[in-house]
Each structure stands twice: as structure tokens, then as C-alpha cells.
C-alpha positions in Angstrom: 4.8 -11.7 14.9 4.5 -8.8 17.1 4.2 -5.0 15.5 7.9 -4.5 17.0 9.5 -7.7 15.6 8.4 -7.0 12.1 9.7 -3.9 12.1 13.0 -4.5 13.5 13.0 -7.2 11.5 12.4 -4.7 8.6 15.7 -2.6 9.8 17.8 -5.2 10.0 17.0 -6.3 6.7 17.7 -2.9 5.8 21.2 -3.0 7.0 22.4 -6.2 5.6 20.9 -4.8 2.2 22.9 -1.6 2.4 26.0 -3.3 3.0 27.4 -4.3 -0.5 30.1 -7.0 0.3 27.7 -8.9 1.3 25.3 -8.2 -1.1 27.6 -9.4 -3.8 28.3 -12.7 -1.9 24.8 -14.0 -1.5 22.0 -14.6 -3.9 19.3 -13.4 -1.6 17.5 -12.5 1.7 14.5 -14.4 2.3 11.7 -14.7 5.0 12.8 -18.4 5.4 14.1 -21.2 3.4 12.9 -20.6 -0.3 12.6 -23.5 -2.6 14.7 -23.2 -5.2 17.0 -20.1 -4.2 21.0 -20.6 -5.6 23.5 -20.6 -2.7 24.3 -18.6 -0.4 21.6 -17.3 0.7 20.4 -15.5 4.2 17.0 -16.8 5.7 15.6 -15.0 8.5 13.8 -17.5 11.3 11.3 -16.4 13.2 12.0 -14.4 16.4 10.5 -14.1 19.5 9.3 -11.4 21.7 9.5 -10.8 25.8 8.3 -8.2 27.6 10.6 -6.0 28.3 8.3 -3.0 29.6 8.7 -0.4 32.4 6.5 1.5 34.5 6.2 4.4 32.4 6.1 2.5 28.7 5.9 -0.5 26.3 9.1 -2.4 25.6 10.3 -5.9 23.9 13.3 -8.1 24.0 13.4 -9.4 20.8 15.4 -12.3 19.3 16.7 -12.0 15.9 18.2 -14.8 13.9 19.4 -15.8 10.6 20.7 -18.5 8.6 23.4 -18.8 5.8 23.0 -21.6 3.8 25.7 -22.7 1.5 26.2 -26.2 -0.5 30.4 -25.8 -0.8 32.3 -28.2 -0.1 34.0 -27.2 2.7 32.7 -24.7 5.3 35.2 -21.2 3.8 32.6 -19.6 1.9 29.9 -20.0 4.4 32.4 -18.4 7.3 33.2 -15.3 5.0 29.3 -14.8 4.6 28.8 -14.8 8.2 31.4 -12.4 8.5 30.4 -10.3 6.1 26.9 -10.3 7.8 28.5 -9.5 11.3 30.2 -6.5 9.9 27.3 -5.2 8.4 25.3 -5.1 11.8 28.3 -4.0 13.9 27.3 -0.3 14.1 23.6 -1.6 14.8 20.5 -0.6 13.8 18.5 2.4 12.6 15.2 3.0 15.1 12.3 1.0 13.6 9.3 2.7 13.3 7.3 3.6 16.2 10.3 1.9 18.5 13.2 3.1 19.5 16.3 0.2 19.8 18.3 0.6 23.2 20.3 -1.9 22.4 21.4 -4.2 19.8 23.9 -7.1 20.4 25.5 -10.2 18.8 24.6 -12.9 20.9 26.0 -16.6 19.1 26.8 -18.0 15.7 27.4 -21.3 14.9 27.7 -23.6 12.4 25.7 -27.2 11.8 26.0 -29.8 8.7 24.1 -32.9 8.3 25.3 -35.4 5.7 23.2 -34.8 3.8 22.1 -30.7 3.8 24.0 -27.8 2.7 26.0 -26.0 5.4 23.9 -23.7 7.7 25.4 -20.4 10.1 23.1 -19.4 12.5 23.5 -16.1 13.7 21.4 -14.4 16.8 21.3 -11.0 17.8 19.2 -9.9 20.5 17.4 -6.3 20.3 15.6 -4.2 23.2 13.0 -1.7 22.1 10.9 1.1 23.6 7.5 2.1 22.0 8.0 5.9 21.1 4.8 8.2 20.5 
């Protein structure tokens, strides 16, 4: 994981923690899948990195994603997590440190079952940083 991905990574967590709605609607947020977590919970997947540089400094385009996984019966609960997770990212994110976010936008969610695993949300945001200092 590059130096600017985990630390983005790090303010994004930051944001869903601060936002209590959702906090009281999940059990957890977790670097991935954990074994025996109670549902819902957020996993983060792992992102990816681009260049994204100029000539006068170090940037990344960074691809941020999460999943809600829920075991209800129908899909309800796992919709009003993902919504709660949208609003708490809607104003953004605070600069990670050492990199300044340009931008920070929603880019898809959606919503897969098997017959036989809980529900998962994907959501992906997509983040563009600059190196600062």
C-alpha cells in the first residue's frame, strides 16, 4: 500500500468513525472481512494507486472502497447502512498527513448477493492527492 493510500485510508476511517448514525448501525470497521464479526459491518478492500503527478510535485489517484456486509433477510438494513456511510463522506475528507486531497468523489455503489453469503454494498470513492512539504 502506498504512504498516501494508508493515510487516506486512515482519514476516511476517521470520518465514518465520527459520524454517530452510523456508528450505532454497524458493529465495526475492519481492514477486511474479519472472521467472526456480528452484522453489519464495514470492510475496507484494498485500494489502488495511479500516478497522478505534475511537473512541479508528487500526486496519486487513489481508489477507495468498502463493503457492508449484512445477513438480513431482505436487502433494507444493508441500503440504510450504505446511506448512512454516503452521508458521512459527503463533506469529504480532512488532508491526510503529508498530502493534501484535491478532490474526493463518490464514484459507484452497488449491491451483490449469492445464495448463499450475506448481502454485500460496495461503495467506491475516488481521491486525488498532492504530496505537501
Amino acid at each position: 500500500m502506498s504512504g498516501a493510500l494508508q493515510v487516506v485510508q486512515q482519514s476516511l476511517i476517521a470520518a465514518l468513525d465520527g459520524h454517530q448514525p452510523l456508528m450505532d448501525a454497524i458493529t465495526g470497521i475492519y481492514d477486511g472481512p474479519p472472521p467472526r464479526a456480528r452484522f453489519p459491518y464495514i470492510a475496507l478492500a484494498t485500494g489502488a494507486a495511479l500516478d497522478w503527478s505534475f511537473k512541479g510535485g508528487t500526486g496519486r489517484e487513489l481508489s477507495l472502497a468498502l463493503t457492508v456486509h449484512d445477513d438480513g433477510v431482505s436487502a433494507s438494513r444493508l441500503h440504510h447502512v450504505m446511506a448512512l456511510v454516503e452521508d458521512a463522506l459527503a463533506s469529504g475528507l480532512a488532508d491526510a498527513d503529508g498530502w493534501q486531497i484535491v478532490t474526493f468523489d463518490f464514484r459507484r455503489a452497488r449491491v451483490l448477493r449469492s445464495a448463499v453469503s450475506p448481502w454485500n454494498g460496495l461503495i467506491e470513492y475516488r481521491a486525488r492527492v498532492l504530496k505537501v512539504g
